[in-house]
Every structure is written in C-alpha cells, then in structure tokens.
N, C-alpha and C positions, 0 to 999 in steps of 0.2 A: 504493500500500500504506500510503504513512504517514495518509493520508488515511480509508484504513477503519479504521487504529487509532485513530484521534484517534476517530473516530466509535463505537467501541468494540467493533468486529466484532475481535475474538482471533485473528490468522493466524498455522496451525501450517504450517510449511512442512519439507516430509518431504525429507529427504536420501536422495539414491540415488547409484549410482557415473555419472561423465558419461557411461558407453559406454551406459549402458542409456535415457538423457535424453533419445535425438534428438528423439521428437516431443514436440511443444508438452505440459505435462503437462495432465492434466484436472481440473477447477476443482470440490471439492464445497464445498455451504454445510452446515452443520449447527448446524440451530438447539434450541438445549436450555435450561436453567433452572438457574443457581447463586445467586439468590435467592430468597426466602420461601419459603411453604410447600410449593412441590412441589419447592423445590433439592435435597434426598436424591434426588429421582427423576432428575431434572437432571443430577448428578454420576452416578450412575452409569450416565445412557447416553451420557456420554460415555469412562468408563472402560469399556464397552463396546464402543464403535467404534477406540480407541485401541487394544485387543485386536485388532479385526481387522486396521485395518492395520499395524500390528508384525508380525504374525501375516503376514504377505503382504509384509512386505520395503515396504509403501508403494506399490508393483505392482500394477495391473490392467487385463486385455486389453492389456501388453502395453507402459504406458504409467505415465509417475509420475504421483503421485496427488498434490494438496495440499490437506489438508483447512481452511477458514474458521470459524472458532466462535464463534456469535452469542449474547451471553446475553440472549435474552426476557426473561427476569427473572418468568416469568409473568404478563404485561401482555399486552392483546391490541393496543394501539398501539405499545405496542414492538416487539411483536413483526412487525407489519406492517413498522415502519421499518427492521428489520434487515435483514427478507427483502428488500427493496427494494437497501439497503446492497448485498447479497451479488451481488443479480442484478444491477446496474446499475452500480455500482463496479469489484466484482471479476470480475464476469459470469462468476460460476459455471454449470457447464455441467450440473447438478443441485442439486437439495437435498434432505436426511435432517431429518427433525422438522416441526412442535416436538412438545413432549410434549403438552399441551392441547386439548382438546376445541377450549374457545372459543379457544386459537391459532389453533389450522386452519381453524376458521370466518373468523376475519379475514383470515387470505389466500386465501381462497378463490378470489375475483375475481381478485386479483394474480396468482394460478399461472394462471388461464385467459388473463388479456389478454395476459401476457409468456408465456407457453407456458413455461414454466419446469417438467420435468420432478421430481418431487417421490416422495421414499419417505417418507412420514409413521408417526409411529406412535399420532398421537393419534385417538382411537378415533370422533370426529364421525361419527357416525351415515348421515347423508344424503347425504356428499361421495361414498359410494359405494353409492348409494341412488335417492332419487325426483331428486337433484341431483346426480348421479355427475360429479365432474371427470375428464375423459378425460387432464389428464396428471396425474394421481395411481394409485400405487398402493397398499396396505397390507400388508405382510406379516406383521404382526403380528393385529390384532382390533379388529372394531370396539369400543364400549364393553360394549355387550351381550353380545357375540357367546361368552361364555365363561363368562357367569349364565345364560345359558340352559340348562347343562347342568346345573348347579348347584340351579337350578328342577328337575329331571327327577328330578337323584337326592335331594334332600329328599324329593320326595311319594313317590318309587318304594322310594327304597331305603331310607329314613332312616325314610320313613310317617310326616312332618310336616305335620299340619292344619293350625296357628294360628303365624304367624312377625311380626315384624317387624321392619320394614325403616327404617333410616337412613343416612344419606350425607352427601358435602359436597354443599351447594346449589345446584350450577353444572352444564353441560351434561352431562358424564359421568357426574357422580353421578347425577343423571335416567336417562339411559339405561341405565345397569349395574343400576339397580333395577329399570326397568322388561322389564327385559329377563326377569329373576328373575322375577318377581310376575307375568308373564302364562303362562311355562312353570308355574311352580307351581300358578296356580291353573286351570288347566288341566288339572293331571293334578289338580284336587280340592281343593288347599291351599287357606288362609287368608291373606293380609297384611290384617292386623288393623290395623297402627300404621304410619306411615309419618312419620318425623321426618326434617328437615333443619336441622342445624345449618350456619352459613357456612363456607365454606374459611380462613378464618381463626380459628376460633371457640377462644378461651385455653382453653377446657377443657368436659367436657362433662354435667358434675353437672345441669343442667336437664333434659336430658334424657333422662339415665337416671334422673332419679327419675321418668317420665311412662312407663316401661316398664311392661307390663303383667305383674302375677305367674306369671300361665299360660300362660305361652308355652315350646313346641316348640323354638324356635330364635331367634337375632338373628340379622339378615343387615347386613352391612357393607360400604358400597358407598363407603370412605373412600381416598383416593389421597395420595399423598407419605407422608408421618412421621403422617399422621393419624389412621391406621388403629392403630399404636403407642400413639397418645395415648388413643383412645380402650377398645382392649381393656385396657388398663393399667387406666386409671379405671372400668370396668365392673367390674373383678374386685375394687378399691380397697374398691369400693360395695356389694361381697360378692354380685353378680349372678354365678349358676352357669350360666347359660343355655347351650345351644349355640351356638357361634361358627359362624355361616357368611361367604360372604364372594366377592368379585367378586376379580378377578386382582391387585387392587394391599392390600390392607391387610395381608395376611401375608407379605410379600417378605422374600427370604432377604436382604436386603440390611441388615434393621432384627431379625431374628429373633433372633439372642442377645443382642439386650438385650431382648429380652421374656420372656425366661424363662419359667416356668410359667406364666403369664396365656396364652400361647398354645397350650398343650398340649390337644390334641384338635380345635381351627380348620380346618374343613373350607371349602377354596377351590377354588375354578375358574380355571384355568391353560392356555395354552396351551405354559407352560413349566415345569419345575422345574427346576432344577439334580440334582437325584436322578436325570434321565431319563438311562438306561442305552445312549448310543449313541458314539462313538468321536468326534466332532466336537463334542457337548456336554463330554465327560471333559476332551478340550483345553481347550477354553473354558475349564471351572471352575476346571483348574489352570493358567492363566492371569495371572484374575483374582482367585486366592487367593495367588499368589506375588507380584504385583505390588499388593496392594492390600487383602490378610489379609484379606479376606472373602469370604463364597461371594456368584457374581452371582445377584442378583434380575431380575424381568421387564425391568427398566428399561436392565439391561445387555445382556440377553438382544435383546430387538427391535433394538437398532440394529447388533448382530453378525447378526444376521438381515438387517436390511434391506443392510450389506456385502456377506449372500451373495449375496442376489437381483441388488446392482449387479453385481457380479461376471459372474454368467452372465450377463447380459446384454449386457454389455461382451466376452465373450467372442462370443453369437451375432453383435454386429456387428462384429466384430474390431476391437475400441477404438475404433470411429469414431462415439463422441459425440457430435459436432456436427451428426449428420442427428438431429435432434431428432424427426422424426415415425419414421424408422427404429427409435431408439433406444427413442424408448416403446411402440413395438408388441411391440419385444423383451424389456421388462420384459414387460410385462403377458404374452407368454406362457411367461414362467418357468415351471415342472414343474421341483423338485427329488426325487428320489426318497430321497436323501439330504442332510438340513439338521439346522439346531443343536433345532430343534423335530419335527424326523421330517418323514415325507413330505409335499408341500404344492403347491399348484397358484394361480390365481387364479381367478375367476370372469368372466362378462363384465361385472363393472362395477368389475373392479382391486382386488376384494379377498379375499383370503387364505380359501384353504379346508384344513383341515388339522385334525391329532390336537388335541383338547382335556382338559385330565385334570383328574380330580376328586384335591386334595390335602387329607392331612391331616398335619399338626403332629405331629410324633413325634419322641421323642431316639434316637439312632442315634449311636454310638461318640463319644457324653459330649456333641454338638451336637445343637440341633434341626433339623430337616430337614420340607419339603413333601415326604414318602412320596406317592405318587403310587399311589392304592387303584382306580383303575377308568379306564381310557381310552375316552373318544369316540371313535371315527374317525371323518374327513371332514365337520367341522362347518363349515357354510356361514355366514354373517350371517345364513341366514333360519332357521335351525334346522332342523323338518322341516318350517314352512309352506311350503306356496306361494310363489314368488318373485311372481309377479301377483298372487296376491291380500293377501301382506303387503305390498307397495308402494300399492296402493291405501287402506290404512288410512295413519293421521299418521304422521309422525316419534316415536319411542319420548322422552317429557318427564316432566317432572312430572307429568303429568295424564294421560297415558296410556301403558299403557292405563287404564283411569277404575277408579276405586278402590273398588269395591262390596260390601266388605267392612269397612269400616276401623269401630273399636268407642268411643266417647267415655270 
C-alpha cells in the first residue's frame, strides 16, 4: 500500500464492522481527473461514486468494498501507468473510468491482455463497436450516443436547417459532433460551420467571431468547465443564437454560475437530475447535502456504473474473482429500475436506455435541465442498422464527411 501511494494511486479504504469483514474484501480501481481541464468533471464522479458507497454502508454482494483512486490527470500515459498501478500493485478485482475518450483508448490493450474487468464511462466510440472489448462495459453512453437524439429533435421539432457545430479537438468532441451532424442532416439539416478549438484553448473570441450571422442554432460538443467558458463568451460577444448541445456543456454541476447565458440551452442527456424517479431524488439529495450542488452527468454515471457492479455482484453472489463468471454477469445487467430509468446492454456491452432532450429553465429561483421530451431505448446505433452502421468508419473528425460546410 505505501508503495501505491508513493506512486500516487489515493487509497480510500472503507471501514465496516469486523462481523461483517470475513471474506477477503473486493478491490475496485477508479480512475478519474482532479487536474486540468476536465478536473470539474473528475471531481464530480468521484463525489458520485462516494454517494454510492456511503449510500450502501461500503457493502456489496455481501462483501466490503475498498475503493483505489487514481488521478489521470487527463494524460493518456498517465493514465495507462495508473491503471497498470491498480491492477498489478493493488490487483484490483475491477475498475470504474477514466473519464476520456482518449483515456480509454490507451488502455485498451491493457484491459484485454490483463483481462481486467472495467465499467468505463468514457464514451470511445469503437471499444464497443467495430473493436468491442469483451471485458468492458458502458452504462453510461457512448460519445454520440445522446447527439443523436438531439440531431432528430433540431430538424423534427425545432425545424432547424443551417447549424453549426464546435467542440474541443480530441476524440469525443469528434464523435459527439459527428454523431449530431449525420442525424440532423439526415432528417434534412444543415452543418454549415464546423470549428475546433483545442481542449485547452484560454478562451474562444476567434472563433466566435468566424460564426456565421444566419444561423438556426450552435451546437456545443465542449466537455469539462468548457462548455461554461464558452457559452459565457458567446453571449459576452452579444451572439443570440440557439444553444444546443451534447451531454456535457450544460451540467448541472457548473449551471448556476452561468446564469442567464444558459437560459433556453437545449441538450441531450441520458441524465438530468430533474428526472422524477425515487432512486435519482436520493441521489440529488445526497449530493446537495454533502457537496451544495445538484449532480451533473459526471456524478451521475459513476453512481450508475455502482449500480450495475452491484447487481452483478449480486447474480454471482460476490464471487468476483471468477473473472469470466463475473463479466458475463455484468454484461447481462437489465435494471428495470436505475438512477437513469430502465436500461439493458446490448451485445457489444453497451448501455441501451431512456435519453432526454433538456432544456435550461429556472424553477424555484435555480436553473434546472427541465427535461421536454424523452427517447426511449436509445441504442449507440440510433435507428440504423447495427451491420450496416458498423461497416461505415468510426464516427471522427471527418466523418461523416462534411458536404455542406459554407466558407
């Protein structure tokens, strides 16, 4: 132990009474981000997962739990050398995270050669796709998986022709746009503009002076505190535009300090905190008694991915260590009741379930993601085809290819 701390892996080790201690406890790793630009998102899923085992006495199937907390830092070689830390040091008997696209891409390999069973919640595309890792599951969304709906109700309900679209310039923001931009222009739409500023980028005056005057809507495919920076400095710059927006730029985690800059921000959520069920209402008053804010997404998936370990650990009756037992029994998790509503997986381990379209509204003196129209049972493939959207690319930068965009 003094060894993973020197190394820098954070061990929280959960007290329980001895009677309940006899077996061995079960080792999680959870890896998240309390530096740079995505540590907003970082801290709160880990005051997410903190909820749930508080929430659960530190108990599951039956067995104490000790959770290990690696901070990525948002590096993808960090992030390799943690998860490596956790499995081979601590020999965690799972692991939760990281938050990053391109995290998950870096260990990709790592999870399949150590078989190391994994509830990710970073939304990479392909890991459960044309390169599905069989022990990974998502119960959260891929990157796309919740612009797609977003895409529908723009052209459907909204009857927006000409949008455009900007993000941070790294694999999710690729994806979460592209994900957008082929539902929309599908049912007819426009993306006229497509800007990437960097994930680090101090502020984003270039490119909102390159907007264009006649546009329907902007769409926001920004993640961490960036999506803050950037509505903020749109409305600075007296830009009225419609805000739309992918699951991360309007989090309730960052919303009352946006004040009216965010009032009207129509997103795509497979969560709100507004969602009216008995297991979310806990949660939020949870994580506003412990932490004076309501949870955003970020807290939301990793009290998710607790539930899904949970029943799992339940079908195997705590016996973790049959590592091919135990990830057959994730992957066929079916909650009929969750902190996100009813949810299943698919055959390639990732999350099918309610997605809602929100919009920004003040409700008793706060703003709130009001939740105007639910999806049910949205897949990663939308309504395509599961064979024939596997045989097009991976959802990038460049596609799908941009046949509209205006100089």
């Amino acid at each position: 132990m003094k060894g993973a701390l020197a190394a820098g892996v954070g061990s929280q080790i959960l007290k329980v009474p001895a009677a309940a201690a006899q077996a061995v406890p079960i080792q999680v790793g959870f890896l998240t981000v309390k530096t740079g630009p995505l540590a907003s998102g970082g801290i709160q899923m880990e005051q997410g997962l903190t909820a749930f085992f508080k929430e659960r006495n530190h108990m599951l199937g039956g067995r104490k739990v000790e959770v290990h907390t690696a901070d990525t830092a948002g590096n993808p070689a960090q992030t390799r050398t943690k998860t490596q830390e956790l499995v081979e040091r601590i020999k965690v008997n799972c692991l939760i995270g990281p938050l990053a696209a391109f995290e998950a891409l870096a260990i990709d390999d790592y999870i399949r050669s150590s078989q190391t069973p994994i509830l990710t919640v970073a939304g990479a595309e392909d890991m459960t796709q044309r390169k599905a890792n069989p022990w990974l599951v998502r119960p959260s969304s891929t990157s796309a998986q919740p612009s797609h709906p977003v895409g529908d109700y723009a052209a459907k309900d909204l009857k927006m022709k000409r949008v455009a679209c900007i993000a941070d310039d790294f694999a999710f923001g690729h994806e979460n746009v592209a994900g957008f931009q082929r539902v929309f222009e599908d049912a007819g739409g426009k993306v006229v503009q497509k800007l990437w500023p960097p994930l680090n980028a101090p502020d984003y005056a270039t490119y909102i002076s390159q907007l264009k005057p006649d546009l329907d809507g902007v769409y926001t495919g920004h993640a961490g505190s960036n999506g803050f920076k950037f509505i903020k400095q749109l409305r600075e710059y007296g830009n009225t535009a419609q805000i739309l927006g992918g699951f991360t730029p309007v989090d309730e985690s960052l919303l009352q300090q946006m004040g009216d800059d965010a009032l009207g921000a129509i997103t795509g959520n497979w969560y709100s905190a507004q969602l009216d069920n008995p297991i979310n209402k806990r949660f939020v008053a949870a994580i506003q008694k412990d932490y004076k804010v309501d949870p955003g997404v970020y807290a939301a998936e990793t009290y998710l991915c607790g539930e899904v370990l949970e029943q799992a650990l339940k079908d195997v009756g705590g016996k973790i260590e049959d590592k091919n037992a135990f990830m057959k029994a994730l992957k066929s998790v079916k909650l009929k009741e969750s902190l996100r509503g009813p949810m299943h997986f698919d055959e390639y381990g990732n999350v099918v379930g309610n997605n809602y379209i929100r919009k920004v509204e003040r409700k008793g003196g706060k703003l709130v993601n009001a939740v105007v129209k639910t999806y049910p049972d949205v897949s990663q493939f939308w309504t395509y085809k599961p064979e024939e959207f596997l045989k097009q690319p991976v959802y990038s930068r460049d596609y799908p290819p941009a046949k509209n965009l205006e100089q």
